[in-house]
C-alpha positions, 0 to 999 in steps of 0.5 A: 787719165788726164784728158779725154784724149788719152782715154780714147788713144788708150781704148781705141786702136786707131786716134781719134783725129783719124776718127774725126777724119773718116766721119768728116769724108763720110759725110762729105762723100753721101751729102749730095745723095742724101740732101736729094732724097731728104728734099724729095722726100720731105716734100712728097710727104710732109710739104715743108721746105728741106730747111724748116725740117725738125726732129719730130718731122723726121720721126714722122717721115720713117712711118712707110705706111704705104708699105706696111702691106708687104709684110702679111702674116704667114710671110715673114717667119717662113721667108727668114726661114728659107733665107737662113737655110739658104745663108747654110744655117739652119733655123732650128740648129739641130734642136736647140732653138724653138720657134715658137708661134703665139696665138695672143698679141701680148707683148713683142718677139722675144729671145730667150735663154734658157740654157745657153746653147741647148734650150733657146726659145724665139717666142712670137705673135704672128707677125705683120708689118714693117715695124713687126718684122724688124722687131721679129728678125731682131729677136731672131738674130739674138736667139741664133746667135745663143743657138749657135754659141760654141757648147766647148765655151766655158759657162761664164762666156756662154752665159755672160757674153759681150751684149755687143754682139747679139744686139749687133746680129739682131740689127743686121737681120732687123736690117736684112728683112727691111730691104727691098730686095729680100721683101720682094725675094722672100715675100713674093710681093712686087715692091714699088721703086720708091720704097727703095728710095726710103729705105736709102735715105733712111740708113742714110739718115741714121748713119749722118745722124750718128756721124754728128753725134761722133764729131759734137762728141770730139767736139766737147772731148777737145775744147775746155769749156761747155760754153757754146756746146748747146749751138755746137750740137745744133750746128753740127747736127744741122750740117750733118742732117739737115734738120733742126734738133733742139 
């Protein structure tokens, strides 16, 4: 190829100005919401002006230990559960998935394929809190998803299929028992107004993040020289999410 822009017009349906375009109406569209809630936030928590924040203050920002208590052992897999029958899938799907409860915390919930789609095993502690229950639902979105793989595929595609996928349905379960409303639906606790807030700008958060990282990607894919790239990140990150990354 002989620039990176015929790369991408090559591999991507639709031109990467387009992209550039989308990405820039995105934020334009979410920034009043979101500097709102990131200055609410911001300050109902760590006390710091919204333009002094830093990376490692956004990490710290997304720990909701006012909420982990929602998640109590002995909610969530029944609560998944009753969802999926009501979604009209059915968590064992005829057999071929195990659930499979362990007594011991040693390691975190894990999809595994043994034979891909017959014998699917989700193995799991007992599970607790917010970070327990993303990483639960994550590992239950990859293990249906190998439960419910066509048996008329031919071996190599069952087997060897694209990782996009699973990993792209166990982030919409982790993100599906993070909200508000399933928690209260599924897990029968009252859920206080401002967790919905959290959960709001934090997606709004991470999807700003990744729309910064697109554009300072076009950025470097269009310009000739890797001199000013160091400030180029910043600028845009800053512009995009209001805080300071190195």
């Amino acid at each position: 190829y002989a620039s990176p822009e015929a790369l991408w017009a090559d591999i991507l349906p639709t031109a990467p100005a387009t992209l550039q375009d989308v990405a820039t109406q995105l934020l334009a569209s979410t920034e009043e919401v979101y500097r709102d809630l990131l200055t609410w936030a911001v300050r109902r928590r760590l006390d710091l002006p919204p333009g002094q924040v830093r990376r490692h203050d956004m990490l710290a920002l997304f720990t909701f230990p006012d909420y982990q208590a929602y998640y109590q052992p002995g909610t969530v897999v029944p609560g998944l559960q009753r969802c999926l029958r009501e979604m009209g899938l059915a968590p064992e799907v005829g057999g071929r998935l195990a659930w499979r409860e362990r007594a011991a915390q040693f390691g975190p919930p894990a999809a595994l394929a043994l034979h891909i789609p017959d014998d699917i095993v989700l193995s799991y502690a007992p599970v607790q809190g917010l970070q327990g229950a993303e990483a639960f639902a994550s590992a239950s979105g990859r293990a249906l998803l190998w439960a419910y793989t066509s048996p008329d595929l031919p071996l190599i595609h069952r087997a060897l299929g694209d990782p996009a996928l699973p990993e792209s349905n166990a982030q919409l379960l982790a993100e599906l028992v993070a909200d508000p409303r399933w928690v209260s639906q599924y897990c029968g606790v009252t859920v206080d107004q401002n967790y919905a807030a959290w959960r709001c700008l934090d997606r709004l958060y991470r999807v700003r993040r990744h729309l910064g990282r697109f554009l300072y990607t076009r950025h470097l894919y269009t310009t000739t020289s890797l001199a000013g790239a160091a400030d180029a990140y910043r600028d845009l990150m800053m512009e995009a999410c209001h805080v300071e990354y190195p």
